[in-house]
py3Dmol code that shows the C-alpha trace and the ligand (Angstrom):
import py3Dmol

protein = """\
ATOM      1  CA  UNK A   1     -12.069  -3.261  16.746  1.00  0.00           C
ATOM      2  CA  UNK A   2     -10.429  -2.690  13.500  1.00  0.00           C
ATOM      3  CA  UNK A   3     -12.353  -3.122  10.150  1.00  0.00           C
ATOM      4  CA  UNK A   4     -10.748  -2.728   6.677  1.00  0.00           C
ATOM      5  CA  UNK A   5     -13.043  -1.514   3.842  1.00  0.00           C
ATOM      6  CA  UNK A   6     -11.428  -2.758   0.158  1.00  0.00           C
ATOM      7  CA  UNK A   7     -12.912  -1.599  -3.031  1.00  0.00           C
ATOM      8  CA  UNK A   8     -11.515  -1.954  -6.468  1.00  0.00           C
ATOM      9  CA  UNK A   9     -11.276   0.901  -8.523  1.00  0.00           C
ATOM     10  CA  UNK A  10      -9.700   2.833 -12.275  1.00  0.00           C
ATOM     11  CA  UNK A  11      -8.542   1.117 -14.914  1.00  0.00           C
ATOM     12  CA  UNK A  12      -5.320  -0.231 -13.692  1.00  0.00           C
ATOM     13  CA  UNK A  13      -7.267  -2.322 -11.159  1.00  0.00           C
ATOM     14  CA  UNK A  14      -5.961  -0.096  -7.824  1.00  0.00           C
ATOM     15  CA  UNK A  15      -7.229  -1.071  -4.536  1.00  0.00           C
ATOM     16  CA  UNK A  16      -8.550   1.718  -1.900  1.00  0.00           C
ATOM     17  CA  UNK A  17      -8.921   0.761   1.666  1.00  0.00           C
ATOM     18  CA  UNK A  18     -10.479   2.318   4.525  1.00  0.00           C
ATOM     19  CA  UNK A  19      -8.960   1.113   7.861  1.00  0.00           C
ATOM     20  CA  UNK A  20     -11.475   1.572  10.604  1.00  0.00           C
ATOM     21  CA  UNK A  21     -11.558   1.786  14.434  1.00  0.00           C
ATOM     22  CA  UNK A  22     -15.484   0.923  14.697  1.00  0.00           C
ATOM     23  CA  UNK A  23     -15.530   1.704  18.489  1.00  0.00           C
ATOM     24  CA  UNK A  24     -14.263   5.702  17.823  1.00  0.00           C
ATOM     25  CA  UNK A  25     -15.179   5.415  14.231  1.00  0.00           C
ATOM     26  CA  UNK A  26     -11.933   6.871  13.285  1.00  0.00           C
ATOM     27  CA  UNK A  27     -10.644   5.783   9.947  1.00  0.00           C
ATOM     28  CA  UNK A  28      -7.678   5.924   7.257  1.00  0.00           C
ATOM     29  CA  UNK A  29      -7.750   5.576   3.910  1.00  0.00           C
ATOM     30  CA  UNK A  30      -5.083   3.912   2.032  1.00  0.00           C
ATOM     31  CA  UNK A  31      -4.050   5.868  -1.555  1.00  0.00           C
ATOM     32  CA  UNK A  32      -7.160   7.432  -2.779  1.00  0.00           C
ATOM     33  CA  UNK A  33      -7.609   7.208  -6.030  1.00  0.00           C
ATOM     34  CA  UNK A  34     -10.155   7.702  -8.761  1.00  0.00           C
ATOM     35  CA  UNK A  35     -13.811   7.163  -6.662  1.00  0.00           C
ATOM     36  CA  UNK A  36     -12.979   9.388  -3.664  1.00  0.00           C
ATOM     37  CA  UNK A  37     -16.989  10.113  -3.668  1.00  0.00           C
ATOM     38  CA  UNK A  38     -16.862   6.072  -3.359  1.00  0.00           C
ATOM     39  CA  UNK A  39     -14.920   5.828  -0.506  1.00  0.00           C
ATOM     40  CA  UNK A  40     -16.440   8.790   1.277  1.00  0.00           C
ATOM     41  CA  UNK A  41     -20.108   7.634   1.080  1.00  0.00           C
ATOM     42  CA  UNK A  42     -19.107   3.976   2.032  1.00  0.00           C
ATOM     43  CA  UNK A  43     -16.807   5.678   5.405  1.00  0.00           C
ATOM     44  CA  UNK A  44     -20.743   7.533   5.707  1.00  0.00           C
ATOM     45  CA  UNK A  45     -22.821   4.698   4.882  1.00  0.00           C
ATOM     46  CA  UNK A  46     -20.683   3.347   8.582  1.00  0.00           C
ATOM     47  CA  UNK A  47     -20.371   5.964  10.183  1.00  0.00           C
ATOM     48  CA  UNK A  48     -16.733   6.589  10.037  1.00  0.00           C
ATOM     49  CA  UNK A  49     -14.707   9.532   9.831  1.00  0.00           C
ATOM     50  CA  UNK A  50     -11.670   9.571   8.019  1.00  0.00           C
ATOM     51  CA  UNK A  51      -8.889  11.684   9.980  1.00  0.00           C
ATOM     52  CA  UNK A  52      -5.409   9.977   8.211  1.00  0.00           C
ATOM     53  CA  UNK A  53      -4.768   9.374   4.537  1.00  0.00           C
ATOM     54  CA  UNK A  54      -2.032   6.675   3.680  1.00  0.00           C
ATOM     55  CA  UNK A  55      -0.207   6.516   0.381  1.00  0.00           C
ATOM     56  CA  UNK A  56       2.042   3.758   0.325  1.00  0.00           C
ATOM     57  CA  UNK A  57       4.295   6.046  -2.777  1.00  0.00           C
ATOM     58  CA  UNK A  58       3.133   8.610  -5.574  1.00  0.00           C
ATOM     59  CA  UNK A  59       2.581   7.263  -8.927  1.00  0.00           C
ATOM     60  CA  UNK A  60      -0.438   8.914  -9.920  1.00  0.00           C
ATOM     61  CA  UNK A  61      -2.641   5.572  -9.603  1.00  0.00           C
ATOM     62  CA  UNK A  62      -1.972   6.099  -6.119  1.00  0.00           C
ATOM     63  CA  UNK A  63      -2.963   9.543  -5.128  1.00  0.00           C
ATOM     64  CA  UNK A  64      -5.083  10.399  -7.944  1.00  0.00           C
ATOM     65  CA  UNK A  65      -7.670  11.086  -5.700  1.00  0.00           C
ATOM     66  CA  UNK A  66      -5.256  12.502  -2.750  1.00  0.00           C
ATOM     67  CA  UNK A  67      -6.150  16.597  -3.512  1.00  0.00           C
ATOM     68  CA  UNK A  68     -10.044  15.546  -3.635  1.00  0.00           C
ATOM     69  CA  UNK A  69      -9.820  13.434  -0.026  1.00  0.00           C
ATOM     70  CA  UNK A  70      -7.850  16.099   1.608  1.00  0.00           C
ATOM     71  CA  UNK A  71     -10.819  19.140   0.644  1.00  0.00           C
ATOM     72  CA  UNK A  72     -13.267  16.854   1.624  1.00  0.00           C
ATOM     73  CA  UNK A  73     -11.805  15.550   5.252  1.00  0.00           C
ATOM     74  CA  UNK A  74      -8.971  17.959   6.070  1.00  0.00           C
ATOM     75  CA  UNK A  75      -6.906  14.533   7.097  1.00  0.00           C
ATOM     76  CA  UNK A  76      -3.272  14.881   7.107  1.00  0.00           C
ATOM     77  CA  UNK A  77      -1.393  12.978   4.449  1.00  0.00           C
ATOM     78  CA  UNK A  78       1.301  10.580   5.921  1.00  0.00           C
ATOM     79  CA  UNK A  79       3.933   9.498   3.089  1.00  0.00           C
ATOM     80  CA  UNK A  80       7.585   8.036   3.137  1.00  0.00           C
ATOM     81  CA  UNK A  81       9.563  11.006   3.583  1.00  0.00           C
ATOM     82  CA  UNK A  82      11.352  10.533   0.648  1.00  0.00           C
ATOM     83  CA  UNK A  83       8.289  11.352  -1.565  1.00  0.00           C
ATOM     84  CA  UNK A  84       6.624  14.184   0.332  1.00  0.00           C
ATOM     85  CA  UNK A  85       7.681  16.600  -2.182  1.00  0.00           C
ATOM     86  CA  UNK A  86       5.669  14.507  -5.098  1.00  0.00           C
ATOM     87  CA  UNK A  87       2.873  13.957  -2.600  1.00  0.00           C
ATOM     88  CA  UNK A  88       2.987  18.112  -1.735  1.00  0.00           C
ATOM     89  CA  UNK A  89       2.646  18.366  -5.416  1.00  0.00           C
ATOM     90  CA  UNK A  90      -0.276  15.754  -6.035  1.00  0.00           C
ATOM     91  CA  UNK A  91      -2.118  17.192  -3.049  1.00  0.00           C
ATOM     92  CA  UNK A  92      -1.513  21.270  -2.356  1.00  0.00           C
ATOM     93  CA  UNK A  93      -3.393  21.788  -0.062  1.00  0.00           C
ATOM     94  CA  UNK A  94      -2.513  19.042   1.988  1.00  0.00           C
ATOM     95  CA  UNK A  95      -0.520  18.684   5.002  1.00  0.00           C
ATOM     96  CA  UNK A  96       2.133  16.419   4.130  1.00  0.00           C
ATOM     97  CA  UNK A  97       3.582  14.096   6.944  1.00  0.00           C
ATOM     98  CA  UNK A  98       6.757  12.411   5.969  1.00  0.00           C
ATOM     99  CA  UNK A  99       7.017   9.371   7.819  1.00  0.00           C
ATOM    100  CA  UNK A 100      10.240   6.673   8.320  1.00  0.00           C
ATOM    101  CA  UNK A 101      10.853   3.014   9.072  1.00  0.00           C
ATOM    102  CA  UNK A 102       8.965   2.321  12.347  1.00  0.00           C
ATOM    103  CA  UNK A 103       7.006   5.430  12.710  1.00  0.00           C
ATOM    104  CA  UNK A 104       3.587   4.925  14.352  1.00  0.00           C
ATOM    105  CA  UNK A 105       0.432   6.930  13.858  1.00  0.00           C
ATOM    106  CA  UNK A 106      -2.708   6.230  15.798  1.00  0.00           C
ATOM    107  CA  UNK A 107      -5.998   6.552  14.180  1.00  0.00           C
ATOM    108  CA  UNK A 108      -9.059   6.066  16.799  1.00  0.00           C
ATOM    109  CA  UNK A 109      -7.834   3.345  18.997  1.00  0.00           C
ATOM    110  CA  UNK A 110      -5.550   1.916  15.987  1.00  0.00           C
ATOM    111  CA  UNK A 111      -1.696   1.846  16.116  1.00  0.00           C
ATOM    112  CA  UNK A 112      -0.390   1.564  12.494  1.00  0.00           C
ATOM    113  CA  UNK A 113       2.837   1.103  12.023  1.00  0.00           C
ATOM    114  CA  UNK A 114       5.265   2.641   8.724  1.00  0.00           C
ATOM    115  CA  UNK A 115       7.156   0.005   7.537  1.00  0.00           C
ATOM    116  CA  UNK A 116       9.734   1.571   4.737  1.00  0.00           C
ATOM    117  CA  UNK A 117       9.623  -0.518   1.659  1.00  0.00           C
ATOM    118  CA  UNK A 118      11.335   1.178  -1.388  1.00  0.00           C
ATOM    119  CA  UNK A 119      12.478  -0.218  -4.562  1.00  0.00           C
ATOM    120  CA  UNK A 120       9.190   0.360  -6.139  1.00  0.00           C
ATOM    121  CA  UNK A 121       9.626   3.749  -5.561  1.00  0.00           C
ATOM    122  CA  UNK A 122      12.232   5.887  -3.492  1.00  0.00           C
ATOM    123  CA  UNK A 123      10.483   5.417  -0.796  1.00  0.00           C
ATOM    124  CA  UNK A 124       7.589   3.170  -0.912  1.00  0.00           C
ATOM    125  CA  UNK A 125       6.153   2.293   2.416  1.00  0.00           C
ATOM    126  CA  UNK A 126       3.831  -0.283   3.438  1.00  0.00           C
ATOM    127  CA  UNK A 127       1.721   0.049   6.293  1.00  0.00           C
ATOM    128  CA  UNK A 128       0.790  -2.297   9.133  1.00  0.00           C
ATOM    129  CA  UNK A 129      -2.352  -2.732  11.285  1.00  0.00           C
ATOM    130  CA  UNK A 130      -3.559  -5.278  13.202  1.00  0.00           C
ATOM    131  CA  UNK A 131      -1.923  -8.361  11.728  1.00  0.00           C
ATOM    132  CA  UNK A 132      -2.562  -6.378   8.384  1.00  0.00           C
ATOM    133  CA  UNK A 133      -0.157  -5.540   5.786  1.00  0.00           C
ATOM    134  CA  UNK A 134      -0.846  -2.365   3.100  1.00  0.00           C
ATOM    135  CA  UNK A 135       1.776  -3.651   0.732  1.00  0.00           C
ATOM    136  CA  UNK A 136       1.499  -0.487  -2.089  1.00  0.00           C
ATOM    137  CA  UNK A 137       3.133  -2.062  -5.217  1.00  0.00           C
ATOM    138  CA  UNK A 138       5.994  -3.818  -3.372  1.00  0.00           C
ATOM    139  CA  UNK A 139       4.107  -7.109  -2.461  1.00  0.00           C
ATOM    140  CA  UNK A 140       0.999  -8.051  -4.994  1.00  0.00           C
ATOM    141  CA  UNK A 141      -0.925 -11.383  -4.398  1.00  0.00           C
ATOM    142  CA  UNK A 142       1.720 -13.926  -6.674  1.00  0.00           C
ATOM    143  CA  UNK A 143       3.809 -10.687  -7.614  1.00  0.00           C
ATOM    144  CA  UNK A 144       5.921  -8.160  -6.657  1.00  0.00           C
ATOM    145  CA  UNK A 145       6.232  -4.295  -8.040  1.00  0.00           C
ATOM    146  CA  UNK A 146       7.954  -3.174 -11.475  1.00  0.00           C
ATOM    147  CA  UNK A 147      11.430  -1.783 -10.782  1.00  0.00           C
ATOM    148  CA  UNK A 148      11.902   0.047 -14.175  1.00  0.00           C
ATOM    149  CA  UNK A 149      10.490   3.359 -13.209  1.00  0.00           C
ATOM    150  CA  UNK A 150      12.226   6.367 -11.935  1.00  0.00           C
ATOM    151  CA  UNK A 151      13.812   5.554  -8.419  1.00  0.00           C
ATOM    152  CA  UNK A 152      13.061   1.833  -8.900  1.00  0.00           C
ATOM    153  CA  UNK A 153      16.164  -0.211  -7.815  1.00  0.00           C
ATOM    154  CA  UNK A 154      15.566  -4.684  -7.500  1.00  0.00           C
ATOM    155  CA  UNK A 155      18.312  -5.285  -5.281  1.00  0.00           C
ATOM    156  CA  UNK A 156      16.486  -2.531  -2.658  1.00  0.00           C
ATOM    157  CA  UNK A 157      13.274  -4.130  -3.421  1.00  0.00           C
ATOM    158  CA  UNK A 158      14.648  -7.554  -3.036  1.00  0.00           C
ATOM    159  CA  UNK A 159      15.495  -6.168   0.800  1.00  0.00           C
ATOM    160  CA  UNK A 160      12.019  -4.606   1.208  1.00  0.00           C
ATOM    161  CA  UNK A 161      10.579  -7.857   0.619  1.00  0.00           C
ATOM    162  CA  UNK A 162      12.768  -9.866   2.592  1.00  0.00           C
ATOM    163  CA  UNK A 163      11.392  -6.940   5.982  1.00  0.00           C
ATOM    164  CA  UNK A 164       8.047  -7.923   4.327  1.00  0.00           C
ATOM    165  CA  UNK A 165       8.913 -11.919   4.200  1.00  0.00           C
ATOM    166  CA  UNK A 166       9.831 -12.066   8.249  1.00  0.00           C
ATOM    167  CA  UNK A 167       6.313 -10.555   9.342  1.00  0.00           C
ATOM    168  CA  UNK A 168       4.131 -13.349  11.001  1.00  0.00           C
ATOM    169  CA  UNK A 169       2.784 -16.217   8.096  1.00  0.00           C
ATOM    170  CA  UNK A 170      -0.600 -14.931   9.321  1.00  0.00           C
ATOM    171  CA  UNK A 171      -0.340 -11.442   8.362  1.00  0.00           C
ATOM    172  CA  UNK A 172      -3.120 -10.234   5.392  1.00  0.00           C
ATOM    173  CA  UNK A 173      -1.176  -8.766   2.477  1.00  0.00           C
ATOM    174  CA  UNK A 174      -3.205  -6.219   1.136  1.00  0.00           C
ATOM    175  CA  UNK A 175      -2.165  -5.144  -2.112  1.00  0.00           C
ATOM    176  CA  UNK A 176      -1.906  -2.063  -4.486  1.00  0.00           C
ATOM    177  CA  UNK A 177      -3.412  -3.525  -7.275  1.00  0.00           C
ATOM    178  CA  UNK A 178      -5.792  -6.677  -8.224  1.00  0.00           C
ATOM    179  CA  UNK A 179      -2.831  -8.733  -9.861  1.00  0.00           C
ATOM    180  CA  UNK A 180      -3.486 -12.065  -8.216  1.00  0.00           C
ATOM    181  CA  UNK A 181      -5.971 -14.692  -7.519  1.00  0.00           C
ATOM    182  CA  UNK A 182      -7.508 -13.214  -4.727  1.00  0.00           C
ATOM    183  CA  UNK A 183      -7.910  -9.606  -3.421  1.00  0.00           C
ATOM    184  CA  UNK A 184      -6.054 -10.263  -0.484  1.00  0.00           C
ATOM    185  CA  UNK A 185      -3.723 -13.477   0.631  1.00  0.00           C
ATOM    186  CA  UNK A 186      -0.917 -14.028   3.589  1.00  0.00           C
ATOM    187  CA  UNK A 187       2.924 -13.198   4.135  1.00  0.00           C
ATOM    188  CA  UNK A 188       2.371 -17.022   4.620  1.00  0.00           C
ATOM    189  CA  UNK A 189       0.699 -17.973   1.240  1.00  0.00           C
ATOM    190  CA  UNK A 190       3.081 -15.247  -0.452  1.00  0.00           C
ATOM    191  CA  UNK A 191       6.641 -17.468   0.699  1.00  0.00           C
ATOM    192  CA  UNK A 192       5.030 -20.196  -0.300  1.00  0.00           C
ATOM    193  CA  UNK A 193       3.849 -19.825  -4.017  1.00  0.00           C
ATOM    194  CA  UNK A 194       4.752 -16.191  -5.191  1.00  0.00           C
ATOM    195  CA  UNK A 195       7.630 -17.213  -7.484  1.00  0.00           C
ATOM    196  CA  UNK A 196       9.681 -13.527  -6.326  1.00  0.00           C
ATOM    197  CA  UNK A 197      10.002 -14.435  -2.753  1.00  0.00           C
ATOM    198  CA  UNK A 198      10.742 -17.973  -3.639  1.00  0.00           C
ATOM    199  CA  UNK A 199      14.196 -17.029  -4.810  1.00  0.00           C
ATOM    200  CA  UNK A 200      17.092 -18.062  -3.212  1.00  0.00           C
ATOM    201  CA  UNK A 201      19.221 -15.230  -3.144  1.00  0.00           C
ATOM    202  CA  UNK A 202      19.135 -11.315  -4.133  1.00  0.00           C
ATOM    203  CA  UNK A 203      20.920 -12.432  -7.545  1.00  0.00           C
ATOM    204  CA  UNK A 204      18.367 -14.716  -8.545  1.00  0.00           C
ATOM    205  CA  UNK A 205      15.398 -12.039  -7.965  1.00  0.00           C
ATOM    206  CA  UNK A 206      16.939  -9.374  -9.899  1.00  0.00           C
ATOM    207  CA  UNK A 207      17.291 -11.656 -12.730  1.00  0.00           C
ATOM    208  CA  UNK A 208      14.386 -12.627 -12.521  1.00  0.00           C
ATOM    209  CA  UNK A 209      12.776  -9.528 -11.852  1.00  0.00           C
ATOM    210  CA  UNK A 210      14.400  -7.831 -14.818  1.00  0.00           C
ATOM    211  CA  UNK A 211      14.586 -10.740 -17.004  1.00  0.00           C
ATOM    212  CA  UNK A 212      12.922 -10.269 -20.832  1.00  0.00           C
ATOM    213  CA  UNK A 213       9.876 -12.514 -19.445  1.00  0.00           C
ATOM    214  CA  UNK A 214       9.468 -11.747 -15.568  1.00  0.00           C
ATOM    215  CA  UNK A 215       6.287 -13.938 -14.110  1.00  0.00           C
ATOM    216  CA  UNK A 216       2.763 -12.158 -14.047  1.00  0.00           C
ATOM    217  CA  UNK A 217       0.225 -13.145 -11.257  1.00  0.00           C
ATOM    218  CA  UNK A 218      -2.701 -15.538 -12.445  1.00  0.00           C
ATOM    219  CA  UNK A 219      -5.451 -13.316 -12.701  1.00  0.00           C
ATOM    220  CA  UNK A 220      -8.847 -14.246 -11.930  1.00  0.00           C
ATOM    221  CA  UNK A 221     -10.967 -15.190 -14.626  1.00  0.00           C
TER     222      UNK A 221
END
"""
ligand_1 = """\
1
ZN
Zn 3.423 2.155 -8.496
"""
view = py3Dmol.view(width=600, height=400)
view.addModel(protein, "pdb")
view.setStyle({"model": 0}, {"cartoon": {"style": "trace"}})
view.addModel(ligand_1, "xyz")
view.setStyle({"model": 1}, {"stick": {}})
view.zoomTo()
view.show()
């Protein structure tokens, strides 16, 4: 049975997530960053071991802690193969394993699924399990991810979201960061109410994407 660990963690409010397979108690953990000693007592605390690390791209909030979980599990790294080289670099001693649109890895009993998602980043990748969506920075809880960065691009991230958009209305988005009212929400809930995947057309979200006042999530109080 799959369980999904989510902590909160750094100062730019990045979420960590451990995806387990209680029966085997084989786990991944999505972009490690900042409390690796967090993430490895709580895997511990269950009895999990984590044998695949997940980074959904490689700005620094995201694999900060990539180096540190490698020494301490020896997991390969799977990232979009587009950013291997930056994730080499974050992580030396790791081994890197580039991954594509549809690739599936298999962690215990779990079949998780690549899903290639750039516009963030280069290649940003999200990652699905179980009716679960790890959305990186391209999907946030009422937002989407900033485009102004190196290898950012709207119009590919206004495609990304539309792959992201026809996944079942039940799947749980699980975001990069805490931007939105809740940790978590649905591809559902997203179409709905996130104002970015309410536009019409790819015009209308780069505008509004890279318009002077884009629109922030409502934080929680
Ligand atoms: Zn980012």
């Amino acid at each position: 049975m799959l369980e999904i660990f989510q902590v909160e963690v750094g100062m730019l409010s990045n979420f960590n997530e451990l995806l387990a397979d209680t029966e085997s108690g084989q786990a991944a953990v999505v972009d490690p960053a900042y409390q690796v000693d967090l993430l490895l007592r709580e895997a511990q605390k269950r009895g999990w071991t984590i044998s695949a690390i997940l980074i959904t791209h490689t700005h620094p909030d995201h694999v900060d802690g990539a180096e540190e979980m490698v020494q301490a599990t020896g997991a390969p790294l799977y990232v979009g193969a587009g950013e291997a080289k930056s994730a080499q670099a974050a992580a030396p001693s790791a081994r890197v394993i580039p991954v594509g649109d549809g690739d599936r890895l298999t962690v215990g009993a779990l079949s998780i699924e690549a899903l290639a998602t750039p516009g963030h980043t280069v290649a940003g990748t999200s990652y699905l399990v179980g009716g679960n969506v790890m959305t990186g920075d391209t999907l946030f809880v009422g937002g989407v991810g900033r485009t102004d960065f190196p290898g950012g691009d709207p119009r590919i991230l206004w495609r990304s979201l539309q792959k992201l958009a026809s996944l079942p209305e039940e799947t749980r988005v699980y975001p990069g960061h805490d931007y939105g009212q809740s940790p978590t929400s649905t591809i559902g809930w997203e179409k709905t109410t996130n104002p970015y995947l309410l536009c019409r057309d790819e015009d209308e979200f780069v505008a509004l994407r890279t318009g002077k006042n884009p629109p922030r999530p409502l934080r929680r109080q």
